[in-house]
N, C-alpha and C positions, 0 to 999 in steps of 0.2 A: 254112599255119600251123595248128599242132593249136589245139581248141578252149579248150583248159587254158592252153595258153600266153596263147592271146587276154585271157581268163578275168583272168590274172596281171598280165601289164599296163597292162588297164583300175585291177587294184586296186592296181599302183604308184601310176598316175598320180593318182586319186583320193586317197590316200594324200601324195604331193606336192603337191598344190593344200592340202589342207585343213591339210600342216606349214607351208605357204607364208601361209594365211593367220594361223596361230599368229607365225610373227615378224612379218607384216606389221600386225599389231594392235599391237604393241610389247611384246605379255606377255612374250617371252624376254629381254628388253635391261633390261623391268621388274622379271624377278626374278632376273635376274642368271643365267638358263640354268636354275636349277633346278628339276628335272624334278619332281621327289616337290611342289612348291609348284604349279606350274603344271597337275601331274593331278591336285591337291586341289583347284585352281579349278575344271577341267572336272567332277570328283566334285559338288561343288555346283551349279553348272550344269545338271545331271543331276538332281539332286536337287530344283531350281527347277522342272525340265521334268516332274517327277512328282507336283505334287502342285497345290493350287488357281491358285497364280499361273500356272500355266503360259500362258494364252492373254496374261494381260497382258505374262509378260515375252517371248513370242515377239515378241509387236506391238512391242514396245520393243526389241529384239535387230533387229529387222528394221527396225526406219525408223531404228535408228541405221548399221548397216551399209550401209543404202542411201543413206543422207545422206555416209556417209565414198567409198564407190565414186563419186558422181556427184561430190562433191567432187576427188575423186583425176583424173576424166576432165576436169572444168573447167578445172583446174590444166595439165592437159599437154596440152591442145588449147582453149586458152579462145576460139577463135574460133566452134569449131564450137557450145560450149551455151552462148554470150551469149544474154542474152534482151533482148527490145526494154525502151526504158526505157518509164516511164508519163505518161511529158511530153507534155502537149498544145501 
């Protein structure tokens, strides 16, 4: 396979993971599909990621996304991340 095609399908699938996690956040169902609302929200986002908050709101972006993923693997496998209780 040429390298340009390789190239392209990396950036479909990239491109599909990150619309993928756009509805799985619930922002599509929140703004009723509206695109011009939903890339003003990403426009701010961007806009958060330029200027002094930036480090506080990654930190905050990132332990809530990783709180909802470990959440979401709990849920559909809850046997495998039980944690022991603190019962003596």
């Amino acid at each position: 396979m040429r390298t340009w095609a390789i190239e392209r399908r990396k950036r479909t699938r990239r491109l599909i993971e990150l619309g993928g996690l756009v509805v799985k956040s619930g922002v599509v169902d929140l703004t009723g599909d509206d695109r011009a609302m939903i890339y003003g929200a990403f426009i701010w986002i961007a806009d958060k990621l330029r200027n002094e908050e930036r480090d506080r709101a990654l930190a905050l972006w990132a332990a809530k996304g990783k709180q909802a993923f470990e959440a979401e693997r709990s849920s559909t496998n809850p046997a495998v991340t039980q944690q022991p209780s603190d019962r003596a």
